[in-house]
N, C-alpha and C positions, 0 to 999 in steps of 0.2 A: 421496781414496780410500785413501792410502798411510797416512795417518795413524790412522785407521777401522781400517786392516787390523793395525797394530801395535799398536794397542790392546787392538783384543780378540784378537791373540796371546800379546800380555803375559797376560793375566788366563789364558788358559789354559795357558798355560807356569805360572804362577805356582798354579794353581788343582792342575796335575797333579804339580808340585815339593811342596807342601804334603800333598798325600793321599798321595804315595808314598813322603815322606820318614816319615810319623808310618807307615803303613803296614810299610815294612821296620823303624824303630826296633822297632815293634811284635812284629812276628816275631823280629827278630834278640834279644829282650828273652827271650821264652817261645816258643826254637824249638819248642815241641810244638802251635804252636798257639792255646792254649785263650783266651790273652788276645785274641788278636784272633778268636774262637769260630769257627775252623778244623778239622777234621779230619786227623789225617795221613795219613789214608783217602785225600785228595786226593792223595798221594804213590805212591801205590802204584805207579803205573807212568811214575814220572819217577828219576833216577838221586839222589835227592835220598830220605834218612835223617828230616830234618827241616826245618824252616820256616828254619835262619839261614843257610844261603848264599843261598834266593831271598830272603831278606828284606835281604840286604846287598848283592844285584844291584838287587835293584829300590832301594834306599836311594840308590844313587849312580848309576846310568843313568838313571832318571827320575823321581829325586828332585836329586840336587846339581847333574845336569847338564843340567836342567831351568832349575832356578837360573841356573846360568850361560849358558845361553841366555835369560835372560830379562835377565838384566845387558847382554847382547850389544845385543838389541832396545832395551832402554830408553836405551843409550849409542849409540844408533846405528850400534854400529860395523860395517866397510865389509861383514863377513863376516854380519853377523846376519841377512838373507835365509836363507843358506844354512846358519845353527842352524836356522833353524827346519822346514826339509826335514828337517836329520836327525832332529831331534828326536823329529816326528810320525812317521818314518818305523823309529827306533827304537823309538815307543810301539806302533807297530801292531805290530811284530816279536815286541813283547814278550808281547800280548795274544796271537797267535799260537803264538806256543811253548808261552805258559802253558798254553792251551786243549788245543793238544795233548798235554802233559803230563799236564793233570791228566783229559783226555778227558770234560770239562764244560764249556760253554758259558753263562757267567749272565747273559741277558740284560741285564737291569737292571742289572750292574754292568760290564760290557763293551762294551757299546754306546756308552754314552756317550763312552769312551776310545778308539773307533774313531773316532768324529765329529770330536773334538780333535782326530787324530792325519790324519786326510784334510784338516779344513783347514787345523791347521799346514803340512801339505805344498802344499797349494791355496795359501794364501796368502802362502808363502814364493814358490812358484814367481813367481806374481802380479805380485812386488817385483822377483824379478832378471827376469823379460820385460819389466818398465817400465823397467828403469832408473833408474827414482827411491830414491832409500833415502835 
């Protein structure tokens, strides 16, 4: 089962490292938006002028360090259980703020990063209750 369980953590460590890393590039490239067909509309009521500090939070908390949690799992090393709690636990944190931030909720694009982000934590927790890693 532990095997099963790090595999499809990897891909999803690795699936939400790639979308978030091209994601903030993307913002932090054309803070106003338009390249990643944004509004700054969505700012109105976040402490935030433009797209390139969240595009350079999300670039490196769940984009590089995503990555590096996925390095963790794939080397097995003794801690990577517990990347992968924080990880999902930072993604859901993220979807969180952002929601309330931008006081929008897109299904379609947030849903899915909730799902990641429950069984990252589901199945980090899984590893360090077994004991096995």
């Amino acid at each position: 089962m532990v095997k099963r369980v790090r595999r499809a953590s990897m891909v999803m460590l690795v699936f939400t490292a790639i979308t978030a890393i091209w994601g903030g590039a993307g913002l932090m490239y054309d803070p106003s938006g338009d390249y990643m067909m944004m509004s700054l509309q969505f700012l109105r009521h976040s402490p935030f002028i433009s797209y390139f500090i969240p595009g350079l939070i999300l670039f490196i908390v769940n984009g590089l360090l995503n990555l590096v949690a996925f390095v963790l799992v794939l080397t097995k090393h003794r801690y990577y259980p517990y990347a992968m709690v924080v990880q999902g636990m930072v993604l859901a944190t993220w979807l969180s703020v952002q929601i309330i931030m931008v006081k929008v909720f897109f299904v379609p694009m947030h849903l899915p990063y909730y799902i990641i982000a429950l069984l990252l934590v589901t199945f980090g927790s899984l590893i360090i209750r077994s004991g096995q890693k």
